[in-house]
N, C-alpha and C positions, 0 to 999 in steps of 0.2 A: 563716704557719701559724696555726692556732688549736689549741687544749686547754684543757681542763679536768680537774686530778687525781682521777685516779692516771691515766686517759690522758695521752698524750706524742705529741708528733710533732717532726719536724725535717725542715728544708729545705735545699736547696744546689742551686748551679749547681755539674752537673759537669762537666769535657771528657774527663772518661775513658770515659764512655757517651754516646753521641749517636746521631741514626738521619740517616741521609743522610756526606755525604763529609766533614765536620767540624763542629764548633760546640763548643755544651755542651745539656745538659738539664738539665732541671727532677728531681733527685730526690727523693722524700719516704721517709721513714722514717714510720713510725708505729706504736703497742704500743697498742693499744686495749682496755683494762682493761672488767672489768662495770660498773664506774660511772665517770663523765667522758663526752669525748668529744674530736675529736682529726681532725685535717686537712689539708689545704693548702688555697690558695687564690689564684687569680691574677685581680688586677684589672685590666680594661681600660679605667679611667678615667684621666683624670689632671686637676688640679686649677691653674687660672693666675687667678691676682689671686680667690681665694676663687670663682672659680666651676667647677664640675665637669663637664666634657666625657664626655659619654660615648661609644663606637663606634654609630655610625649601620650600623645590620645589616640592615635592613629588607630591602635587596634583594636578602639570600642567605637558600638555603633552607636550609644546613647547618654547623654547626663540626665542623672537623674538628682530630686529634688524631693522633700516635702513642705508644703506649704500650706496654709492656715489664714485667714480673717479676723480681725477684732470682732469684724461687726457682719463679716460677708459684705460680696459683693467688691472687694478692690478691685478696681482697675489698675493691671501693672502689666506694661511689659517686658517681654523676658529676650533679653539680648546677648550674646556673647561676642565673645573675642579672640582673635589670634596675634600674634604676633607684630602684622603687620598693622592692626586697626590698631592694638594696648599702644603701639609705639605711637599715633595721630590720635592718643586719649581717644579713643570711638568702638564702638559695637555696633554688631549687623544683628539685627533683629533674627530671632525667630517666629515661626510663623505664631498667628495669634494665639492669645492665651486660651481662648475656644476651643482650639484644635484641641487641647489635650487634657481641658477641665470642662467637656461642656455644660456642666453647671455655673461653671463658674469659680472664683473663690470663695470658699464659705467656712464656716467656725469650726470644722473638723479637718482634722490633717488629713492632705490628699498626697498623693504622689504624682508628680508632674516628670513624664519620661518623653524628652527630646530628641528626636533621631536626628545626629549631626550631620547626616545627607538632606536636614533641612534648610541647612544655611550654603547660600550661593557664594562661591569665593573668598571661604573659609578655607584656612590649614588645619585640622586636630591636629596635624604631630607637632604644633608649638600652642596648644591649647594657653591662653592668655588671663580669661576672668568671664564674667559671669556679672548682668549688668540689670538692676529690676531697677525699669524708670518708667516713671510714672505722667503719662502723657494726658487724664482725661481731669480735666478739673476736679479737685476736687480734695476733703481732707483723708487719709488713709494708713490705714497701722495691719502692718500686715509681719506675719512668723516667718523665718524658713531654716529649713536643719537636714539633715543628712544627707548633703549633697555626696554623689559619688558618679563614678564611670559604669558603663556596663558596656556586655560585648551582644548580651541577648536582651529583648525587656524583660523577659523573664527570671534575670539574677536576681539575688537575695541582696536585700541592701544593709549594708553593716550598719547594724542602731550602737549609736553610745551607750553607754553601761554609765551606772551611775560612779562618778569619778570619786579618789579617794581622797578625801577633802582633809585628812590627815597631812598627806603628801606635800597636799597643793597649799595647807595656808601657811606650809615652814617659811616665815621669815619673809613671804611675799607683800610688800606693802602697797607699792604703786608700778603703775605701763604706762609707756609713752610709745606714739609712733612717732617715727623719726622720718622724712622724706627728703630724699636727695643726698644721703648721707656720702656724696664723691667730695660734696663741694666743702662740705663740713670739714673732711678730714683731710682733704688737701690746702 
């Protein structure tokens, strides 16, 4: 998540909302005040022996998404990143969320497919993160799940299956994220 006060936002994996036959989503809350700012944001880097990998996207033409309303009606926009903006903490918009829900967001899962020859001055071959910030005043709780790449719009998008919760509760008690973990371990 990101803010800046009096905006607020909050994050969570839920399994109580999900799109497809099981899993969790990604929820964001957010109360976006006249001044701050306020978000979520999901990266697709990950980082081994201090060097930073990022998703090689080059060969798809779209990300895709599904996304949901508490209440319809969020205002959110949807922004990504490459390489060179995740490194200036920033994202380049995509075009409005209109383009490609023209209803809007509302209480049924929609799929929102992004052609990345939308965004000017973008690299997909070091595809970065993926940034829903929320710019119009206002309080807002919005889903999102099965994010994936595509090469056509027309691909099938892999739904999570319901996970096996045998597996998963062996001995798992607590997560923590860890940030900047060079300075920790040097």
């Amino acid at each position: 998540k990101f803010e800046r006060a009096p905006s607020s936002s909050k994050i969570y994996l839920t399994d109580s909302v999900y799109h497809g036959a099981g899993g969790k989503s990604l929820q964001v809350i957010a109360c976006k005040q006249t001044e701050g700012y306020c978000g979520a944001w999901i990266n697709f880097f990950f980082t081994k022996r201090n060097q930073v990998r990022y998703i090689h996207a080059a060969e798809f033409n779209y990300i895709s998404f599904y996304i949901k309303g508490a209440q319809g009606g969020e205002q959110v926009q949807i922004q990504l990143s490459d390489k060179n903006l995740s490194e200036r903490e920033d994202s380049r918009p995509a075009k409005p969320l209109s383009n490609y829900l023209p209803q809007g967001i509302t209480t049924a899962w929609q799929q929102v497919l992004i052609p990345l020859k939308d965004l000017e001055r973008f690299d997909p071959s070091q595809l970065a993160g993926l940034t829903f910030n929320f710019t119009s005043t206002g309080c807002y709780e919005i889903f999102v799940d099965d994010i994936c790449l595509k090469k056509t719009a027309n691909d099938p998008t892999p739904l999570t299956t319901q996970p096996n919760i045998q597996r998963l509760n062996k001995e798992l008690q607590n997560a923590m994220w860890v940030w900047q973990t060079n300075k920790l371990f040097n």
